[in-house]
KEVOMI-456827 format. One record per residue: residue in three letters; z, y, x of N, C-alpha, C in turn. Coordinates in steps of 0.05 Angstrom, whole numbers, padded with zeros to 5 digits, always signed. Example, Ala and Ser with C-alpha at 12.3 -4.5 7.8 and 13.67 -1.06 7.14 Angstrom:
ALA+00156-00114+00264+00156-00090+00246+00156-00066+00264
SER+00142-00045+00257+00143-00021+00273+00157+00001+00258
***
This chain:
UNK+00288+00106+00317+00260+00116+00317+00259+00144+00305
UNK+00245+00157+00323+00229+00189+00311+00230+00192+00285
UNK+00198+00176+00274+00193+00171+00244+00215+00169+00223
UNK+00240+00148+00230+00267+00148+00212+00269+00171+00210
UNK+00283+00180+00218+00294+00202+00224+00283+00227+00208
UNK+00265+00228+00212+00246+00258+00197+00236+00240+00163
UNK+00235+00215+00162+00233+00211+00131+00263+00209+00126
UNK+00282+00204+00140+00304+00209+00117+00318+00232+00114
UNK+00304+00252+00132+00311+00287+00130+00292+00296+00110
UNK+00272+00290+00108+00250+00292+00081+00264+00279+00049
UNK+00272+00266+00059+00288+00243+00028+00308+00262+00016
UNK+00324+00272+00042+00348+00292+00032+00337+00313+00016
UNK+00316+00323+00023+00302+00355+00016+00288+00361-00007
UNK+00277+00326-00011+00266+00330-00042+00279+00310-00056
UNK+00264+00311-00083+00267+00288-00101+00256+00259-00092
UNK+00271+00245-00074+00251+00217-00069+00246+00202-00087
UNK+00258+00198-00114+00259+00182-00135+00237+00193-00154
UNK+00228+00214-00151+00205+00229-00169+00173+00214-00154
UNK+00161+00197-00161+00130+00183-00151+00118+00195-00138
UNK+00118+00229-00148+00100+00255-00129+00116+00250-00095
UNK+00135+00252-00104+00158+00262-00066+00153+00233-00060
UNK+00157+00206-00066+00155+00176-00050+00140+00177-00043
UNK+00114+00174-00046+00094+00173-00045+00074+00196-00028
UNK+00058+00187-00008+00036+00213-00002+00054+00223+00034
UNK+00074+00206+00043+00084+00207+00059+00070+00208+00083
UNK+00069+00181+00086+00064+00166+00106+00025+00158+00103
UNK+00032+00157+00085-00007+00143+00078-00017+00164+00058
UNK-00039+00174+00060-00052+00193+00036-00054+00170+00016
UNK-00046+00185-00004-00049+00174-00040-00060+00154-00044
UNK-00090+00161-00040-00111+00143-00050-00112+00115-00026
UNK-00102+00122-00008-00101+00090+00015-00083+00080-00002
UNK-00058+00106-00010-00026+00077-00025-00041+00070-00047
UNK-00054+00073-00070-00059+00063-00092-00087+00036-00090
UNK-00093+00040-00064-00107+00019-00052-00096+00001-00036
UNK-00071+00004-00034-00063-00015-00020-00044-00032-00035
UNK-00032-00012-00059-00018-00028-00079-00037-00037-00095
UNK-00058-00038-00101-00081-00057-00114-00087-00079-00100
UNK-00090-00079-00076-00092-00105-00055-00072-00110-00057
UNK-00042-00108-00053-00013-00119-00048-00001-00124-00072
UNK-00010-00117-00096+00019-00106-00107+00020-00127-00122
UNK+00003-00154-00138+00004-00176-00143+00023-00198-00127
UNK+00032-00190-00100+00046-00211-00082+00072-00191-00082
UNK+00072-00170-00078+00091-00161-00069+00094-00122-00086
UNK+00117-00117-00081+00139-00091-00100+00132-00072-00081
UNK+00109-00055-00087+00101-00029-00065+00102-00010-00086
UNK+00124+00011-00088+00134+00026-00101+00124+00055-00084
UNK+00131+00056-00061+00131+00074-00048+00122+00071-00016
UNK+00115+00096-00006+00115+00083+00027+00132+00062+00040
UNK+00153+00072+00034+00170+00056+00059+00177+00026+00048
UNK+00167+00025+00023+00150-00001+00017+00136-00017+00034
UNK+00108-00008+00037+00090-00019+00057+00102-00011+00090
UNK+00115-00002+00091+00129+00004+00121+00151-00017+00126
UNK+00162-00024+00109+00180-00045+00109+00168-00076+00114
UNK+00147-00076+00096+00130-00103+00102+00111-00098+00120
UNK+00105-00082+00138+00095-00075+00163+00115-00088+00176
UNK+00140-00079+00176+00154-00084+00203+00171-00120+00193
UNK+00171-00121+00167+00179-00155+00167+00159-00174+00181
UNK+00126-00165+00168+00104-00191+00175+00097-00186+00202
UNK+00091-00161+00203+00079-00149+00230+00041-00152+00228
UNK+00030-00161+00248+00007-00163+00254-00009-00181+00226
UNK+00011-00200+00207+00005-00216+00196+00002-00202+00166
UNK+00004-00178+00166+00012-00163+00138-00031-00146+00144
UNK-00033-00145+00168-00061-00140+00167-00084-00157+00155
UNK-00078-00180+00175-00094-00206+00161-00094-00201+00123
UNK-00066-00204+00118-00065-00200+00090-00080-00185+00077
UNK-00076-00152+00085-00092-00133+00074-00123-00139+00069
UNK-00136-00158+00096-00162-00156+00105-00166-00180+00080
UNK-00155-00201+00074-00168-00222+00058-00159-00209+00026
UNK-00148-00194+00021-00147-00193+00000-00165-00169-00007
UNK-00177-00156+00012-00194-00132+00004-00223-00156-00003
UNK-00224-00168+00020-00244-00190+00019-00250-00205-00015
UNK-00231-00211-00019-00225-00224-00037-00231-00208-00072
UNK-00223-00182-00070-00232-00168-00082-00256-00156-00084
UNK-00271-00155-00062-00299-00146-00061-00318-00165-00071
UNK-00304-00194-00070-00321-00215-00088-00319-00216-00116
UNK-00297-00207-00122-00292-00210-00145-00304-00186-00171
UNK-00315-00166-00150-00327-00142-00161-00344-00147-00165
UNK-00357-00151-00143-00391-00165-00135-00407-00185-00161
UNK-00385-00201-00165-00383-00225-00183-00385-00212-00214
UNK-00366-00192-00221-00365-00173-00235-00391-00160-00248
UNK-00408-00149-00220-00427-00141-00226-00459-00154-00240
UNK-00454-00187-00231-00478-00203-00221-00475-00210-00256
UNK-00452-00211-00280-00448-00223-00299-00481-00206-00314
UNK-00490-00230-00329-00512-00226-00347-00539-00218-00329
UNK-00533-00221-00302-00564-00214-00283-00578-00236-00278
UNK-00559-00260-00285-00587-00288-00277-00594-00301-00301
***
């Protein structure tokens, strides 16, 4: 694949082990730090090819995931918010 290819010519060129260079790849910042807030309780999302890895393990089923646990969190905010209102 294309994509290989140009992230592991990118890997060579910087520091990949520095959080700034892993990170901000593939997904802008603030999606990865949202996505390791939804994920990162189940699963080790360090870096992009993190979530690119469990993209291509679950597949279609790593969406579902994303979608119930954003779900899941939006109640738990909600819930968050409602404390001392009734």
């Amino acid at each position: 694949m294309a994509s290989h290819l140009i992230l592991e010519k990118i890997k060579t060129e910087v520091d990949y082990n520095n959080p700034l260079y892993c990170t901000g790849i593939i997904f802008d910042r603030d999606d990865f730090k949202k996505l390791q807030s939804l994920l990162g309780s189940k699963y080790k999302i360090e870096r992009d090819s993190d979530v690119m890895r469990l993209a291509q393990e679950k597949g279609i089923a790593l969406v579902e995931e994303i979608k119930n646990a954003y779900q899941m969190q939006a109640r738990l905010e909600g819930n968050q918010g409602d404390n001392g209102a009734r």
